[in-house]
N, C-alpha and C positions, 0 to 999 in steps of 0.2 A: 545732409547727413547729420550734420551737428544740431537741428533741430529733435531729430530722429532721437538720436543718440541720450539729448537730456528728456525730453518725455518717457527716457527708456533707461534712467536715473545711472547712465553711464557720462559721467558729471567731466572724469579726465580725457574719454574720446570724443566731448562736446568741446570740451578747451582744446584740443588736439586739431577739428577742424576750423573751429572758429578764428585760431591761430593763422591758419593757413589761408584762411579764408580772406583774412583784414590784410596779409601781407601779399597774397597773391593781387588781389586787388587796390592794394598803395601799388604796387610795382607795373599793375594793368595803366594804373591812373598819371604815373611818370610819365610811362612812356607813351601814352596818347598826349600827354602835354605838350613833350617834346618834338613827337612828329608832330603833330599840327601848325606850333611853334616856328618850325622849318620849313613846312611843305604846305601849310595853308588848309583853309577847309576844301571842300570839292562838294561844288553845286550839283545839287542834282537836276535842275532844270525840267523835272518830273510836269504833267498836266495832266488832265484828264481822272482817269479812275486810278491809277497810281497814285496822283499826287492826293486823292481825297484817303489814299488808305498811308501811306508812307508820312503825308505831313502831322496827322493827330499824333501817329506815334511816337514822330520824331520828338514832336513837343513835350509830350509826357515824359518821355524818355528823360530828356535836357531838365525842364522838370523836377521832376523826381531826383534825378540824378544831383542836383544841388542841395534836396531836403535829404540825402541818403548819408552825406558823407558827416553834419554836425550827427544827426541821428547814432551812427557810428561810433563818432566819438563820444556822444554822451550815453552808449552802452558801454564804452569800456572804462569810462570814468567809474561808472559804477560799479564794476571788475573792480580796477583796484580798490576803490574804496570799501569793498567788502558787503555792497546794502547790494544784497538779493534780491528786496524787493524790487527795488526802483531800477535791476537789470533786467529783472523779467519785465514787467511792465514799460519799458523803454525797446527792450526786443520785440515784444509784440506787435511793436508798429514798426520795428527797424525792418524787420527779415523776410517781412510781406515786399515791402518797396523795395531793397536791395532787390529780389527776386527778380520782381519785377523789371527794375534797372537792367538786371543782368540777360531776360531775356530779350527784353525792347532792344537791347544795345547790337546784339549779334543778329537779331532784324533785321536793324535799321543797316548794319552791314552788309548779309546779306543782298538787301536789299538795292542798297548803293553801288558797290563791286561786285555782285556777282549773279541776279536776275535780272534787275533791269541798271546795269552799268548807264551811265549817260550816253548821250549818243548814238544808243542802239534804236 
């Protein structure tokens, strides 16, 4: 929506979701720290035509997921700092892969807990 929103020169409901966006997502990002931190990863122990479609994803996912989060912070550097330009053009690669991140991620869950749980 916050993409939406600024192509649609509605400048305050783009800060509005963007806001919501980087904090819903630091607080997604805790709390997977913390469970993991405590409760370990979970093998998927996957073979076959699963594991040829679940492992690329995973990977990109992990991935990704490490280039999203400087990305992130050096879009909102450029927020405070006030240079428009170098937010747009730093967004333009951020909100593609974030995207991305975000849909690989409830995939790869999906996938893990609740198609094909282990052991099934």
């Amino acid at each position: 929506m916050g993409w939406y929103f600024i192509r649609h020169g509605a400048w305050r409901r783009h800060m509005a979701c963007m806001i919501t966006a980087v904090i819903s997502s630091a607080c997604f990002l805790v709390g997977y720290i913390i469970y993991h931190a405590r409760v370990g990863e979970k093998s998927s122990g996957y073979t076959g035509w699963i594991a040829a479609i679940y492992f690329p994803i995973l990977a990109s996912h992990v991935l990704l997921a490490f280039v999203t989060l400087p990305l992130v912070i050096l879009t909102l550097i450029q927020v405070f700092r006030r240079r428009w330009d170098r937010h747009k053009h730093i967004a333009r690669w951020a909100i593609p892969i974030w995207l991305y991140v975000s849909i690989t991620g409830v995939v790869v869950y999906l996938m893990l807990y609740k198609w094909f749980p282990p052991g099934t």
